[in-house]
C-alpha positions in Angstrom: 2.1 10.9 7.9 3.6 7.8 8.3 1.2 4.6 6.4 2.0 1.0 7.3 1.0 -1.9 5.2 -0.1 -4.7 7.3 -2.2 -8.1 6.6 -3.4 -8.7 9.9 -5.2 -7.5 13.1 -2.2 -8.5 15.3 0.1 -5.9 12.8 -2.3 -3.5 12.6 -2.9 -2.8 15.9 1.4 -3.1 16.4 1.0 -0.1 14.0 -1.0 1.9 15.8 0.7 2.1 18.9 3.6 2.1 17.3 2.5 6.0 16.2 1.3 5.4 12.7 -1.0 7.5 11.6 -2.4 5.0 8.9 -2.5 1.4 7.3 -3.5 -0.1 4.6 -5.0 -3.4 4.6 -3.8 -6.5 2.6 -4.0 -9.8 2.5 -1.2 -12.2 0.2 1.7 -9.5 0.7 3.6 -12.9 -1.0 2.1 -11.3 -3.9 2.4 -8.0 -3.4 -0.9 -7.5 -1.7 -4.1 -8.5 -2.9 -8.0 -7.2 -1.3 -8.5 -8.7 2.8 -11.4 -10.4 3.3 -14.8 -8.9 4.7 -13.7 -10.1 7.6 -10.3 -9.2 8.4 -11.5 -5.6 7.2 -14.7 -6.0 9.7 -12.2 -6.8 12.7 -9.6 -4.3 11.8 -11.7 -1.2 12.0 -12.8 -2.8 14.9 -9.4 -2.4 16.5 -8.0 0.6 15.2 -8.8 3.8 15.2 -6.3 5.0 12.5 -6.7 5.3 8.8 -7.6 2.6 7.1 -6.6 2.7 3.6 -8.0 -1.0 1.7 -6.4 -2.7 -1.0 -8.9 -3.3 -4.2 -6.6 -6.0 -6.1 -8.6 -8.5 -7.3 -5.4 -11.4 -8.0 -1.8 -11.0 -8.0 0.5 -10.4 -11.4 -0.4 -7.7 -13.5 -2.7 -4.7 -13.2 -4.5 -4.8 -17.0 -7.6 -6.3 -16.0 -10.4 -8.3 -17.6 -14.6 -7.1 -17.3 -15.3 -9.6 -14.4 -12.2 -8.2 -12.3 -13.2 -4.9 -12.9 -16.5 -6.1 -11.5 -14.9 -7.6 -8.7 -13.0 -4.0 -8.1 -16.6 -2.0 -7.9 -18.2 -5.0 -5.5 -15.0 -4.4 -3.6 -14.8 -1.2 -3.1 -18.7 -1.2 -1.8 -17.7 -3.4 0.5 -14.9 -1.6 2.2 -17.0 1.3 2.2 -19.8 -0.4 4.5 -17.4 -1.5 6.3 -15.8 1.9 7.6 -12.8 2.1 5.5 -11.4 5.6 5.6 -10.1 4.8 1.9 -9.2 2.7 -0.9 -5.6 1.9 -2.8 -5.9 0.3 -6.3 -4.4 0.8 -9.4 -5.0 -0.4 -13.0 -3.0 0.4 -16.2 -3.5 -0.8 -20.1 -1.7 -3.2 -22.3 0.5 -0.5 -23.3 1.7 0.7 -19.5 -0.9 3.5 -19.2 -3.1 4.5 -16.9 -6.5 3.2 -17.6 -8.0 6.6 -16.9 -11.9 5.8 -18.1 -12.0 2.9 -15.7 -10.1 4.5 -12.4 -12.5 7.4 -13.0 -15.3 5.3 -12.4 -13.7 3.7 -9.4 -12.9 7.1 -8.0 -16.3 8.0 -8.3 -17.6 4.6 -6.6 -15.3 5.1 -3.6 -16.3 8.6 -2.4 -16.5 10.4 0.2 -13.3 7.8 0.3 -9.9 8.6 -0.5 -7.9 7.3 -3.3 -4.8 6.0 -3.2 -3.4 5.1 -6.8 -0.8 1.8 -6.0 2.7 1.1 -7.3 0.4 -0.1 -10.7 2.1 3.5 -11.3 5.6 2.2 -11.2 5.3 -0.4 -13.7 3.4 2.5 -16.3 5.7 3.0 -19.4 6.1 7.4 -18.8 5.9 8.4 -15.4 5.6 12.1 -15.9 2.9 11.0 -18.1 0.6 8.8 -15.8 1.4 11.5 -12.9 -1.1 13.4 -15.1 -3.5 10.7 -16.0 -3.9 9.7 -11.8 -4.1 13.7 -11.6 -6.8 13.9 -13.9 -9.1 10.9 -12.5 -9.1 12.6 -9.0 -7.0 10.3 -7.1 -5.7 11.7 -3.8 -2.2 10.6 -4.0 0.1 8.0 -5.8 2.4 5.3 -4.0 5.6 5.3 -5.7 9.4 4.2 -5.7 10.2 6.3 -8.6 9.6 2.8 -10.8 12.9 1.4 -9.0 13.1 -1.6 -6.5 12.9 0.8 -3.3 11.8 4.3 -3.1 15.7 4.9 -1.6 17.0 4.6 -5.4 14.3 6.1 -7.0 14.8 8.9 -5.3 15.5 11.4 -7.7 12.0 10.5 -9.9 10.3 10.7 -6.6 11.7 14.5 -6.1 10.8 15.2 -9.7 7.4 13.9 -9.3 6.8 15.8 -6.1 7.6 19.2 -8.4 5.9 18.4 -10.9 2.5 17.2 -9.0 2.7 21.2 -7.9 0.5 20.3 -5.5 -2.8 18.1 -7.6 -1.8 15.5 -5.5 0.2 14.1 -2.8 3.2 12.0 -3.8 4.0 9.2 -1.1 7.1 7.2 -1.0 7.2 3.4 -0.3 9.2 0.0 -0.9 12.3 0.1 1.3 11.6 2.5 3.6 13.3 2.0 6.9 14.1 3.9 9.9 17.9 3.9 8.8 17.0 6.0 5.4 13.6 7.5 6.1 14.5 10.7 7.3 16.5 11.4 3.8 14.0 10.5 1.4 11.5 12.8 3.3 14.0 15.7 3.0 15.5 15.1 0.1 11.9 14.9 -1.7 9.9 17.2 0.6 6.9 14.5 0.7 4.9 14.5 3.5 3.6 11.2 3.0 5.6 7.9 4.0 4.6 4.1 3.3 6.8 1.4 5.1 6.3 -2.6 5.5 8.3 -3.3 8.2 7.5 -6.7 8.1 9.7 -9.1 10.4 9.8 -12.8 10.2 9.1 -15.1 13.2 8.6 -18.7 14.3 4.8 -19.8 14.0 3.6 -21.5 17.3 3.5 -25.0 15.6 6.2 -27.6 17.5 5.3 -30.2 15.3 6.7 -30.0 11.7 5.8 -31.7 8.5 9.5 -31.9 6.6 7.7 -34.2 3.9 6.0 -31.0 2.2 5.5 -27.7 1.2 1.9 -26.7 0.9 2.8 -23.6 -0.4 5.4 -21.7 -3.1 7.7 -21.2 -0.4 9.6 -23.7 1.9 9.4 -23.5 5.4 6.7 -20.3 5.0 4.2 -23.1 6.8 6.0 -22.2 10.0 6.9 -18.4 10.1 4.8 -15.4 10.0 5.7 -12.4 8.8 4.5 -8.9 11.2 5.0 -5.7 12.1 6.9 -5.0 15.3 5.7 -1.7 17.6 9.4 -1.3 18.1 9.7 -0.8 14.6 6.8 1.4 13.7 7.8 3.4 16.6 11.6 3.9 15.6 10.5 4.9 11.9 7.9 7.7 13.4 10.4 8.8 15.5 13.3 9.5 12.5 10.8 11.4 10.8 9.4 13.3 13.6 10.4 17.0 13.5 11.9 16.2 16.9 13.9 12.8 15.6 
């Protein structure tokens, strides 16, 4: 099962043919991904027939939240629902790293017959082995995890430990640095059968006239290049992990 993360219609539908088999839905991947609007999430399922897994992150920075983003989580999570998401991805932890299991519990319960996916929140939890049980215990379908390293490729050994000692409560899926060039090993070498790539690639926006005076955002020169995911390169990663790669 190979899961893209994409923030638009014109990436998501590069993911489908590319031969994913799902995507989850963002918008702000600056910040790590934050919840799409209604309708990007509208036009998407429109699209694609794939998975369509739907971030619930109400702002960027941590994930201890506050009673009105909490709120903003349920309202969410309806949402995506009537909108024919296939599932929902969030993730929320306490002040000291733990998962906040009384809270996701009532989310989980919210986003049925919706699947769960528990986010990289995981990675920054203070015991590992211990949330793996917490995210067990609220009934989340699988975690997304780089082992609490900087790409899944280096966290590779938590990731095989995690996948043994899930024993099967839950499916443990690999992501953050996941290319085509290393995709095939951390699949083998953790025996997940869940994968969740970016891919993104930087290009040139269409705009031939250029503003050097400013920045309207954090990051200079973002106002002219987009960042999607190439067919090509959904395509190659399917094909390393494909029993027939």
């Amino acid at each position: 099962m190979v899961e893209i993360c994409v923030d638009s219609v014109n990436s998501a539908i590069a993911a489908e043919r590319g031969g994913a088999q799902r995507i989850e839905l963002c918008s702000d991947l600056l910040e790590g991904g934050i919840t799409p609007s209604a309708g990007l999430i509208e036009l998407v399922r429109a699209k694609v027939s794939i998975g369509l897994q739907v971030m619930i992150r109400p702002r960027g920075g941590d994930f201890c939240y506050d009673d009105d983003e909490f709120e903003i989580m349920q309202r969410d999570i309806g949402l995506a629902k009537k909108l024919g998401a296939d599932g929902v991805v969030f993730g929320m932890i306490d002040a000291d790293g733990r998962p906040d299991k009384t809270r996701c519990q009532k989310l989980v319960n919210l986003a049925r017959p919706m699947d769960v996916t528990f986010h990289r929140a995981f990675d920054m939890s203070a015991d590992l082995k211990r949330s793996l049980d917490d995210v067990c215990a609220v009934g989340a379908d699988r975690i997304l995890t780089s082992g609490g390293q900087p790409t899944a490729l280096q966290g590779l050994e938590t990731i095989s430990a995690l996948v043994k000692a899930a024993k099967g409560r839950i499916a443990i899926m690999p992501g953050s640095g996941i290319k085509s060039e290393n995709a095939r090993r951390i699949v083998e070498e953790s025996g997940v059968r869940e994968i969740h790539a970016g891919l993104g690639s930087v290009v040139p926006g269409p705009m031939r006239f250029r503003n050097s005076q400013l920045v309207m955002g954090k990051v200079a020169e973002r106002e002219y290049q987009r960042v999607i995911v190439l067919e090509e390169s959904v395509r190659s990663l399917c094909r390393a992990v494909s029993p027939r790669g």
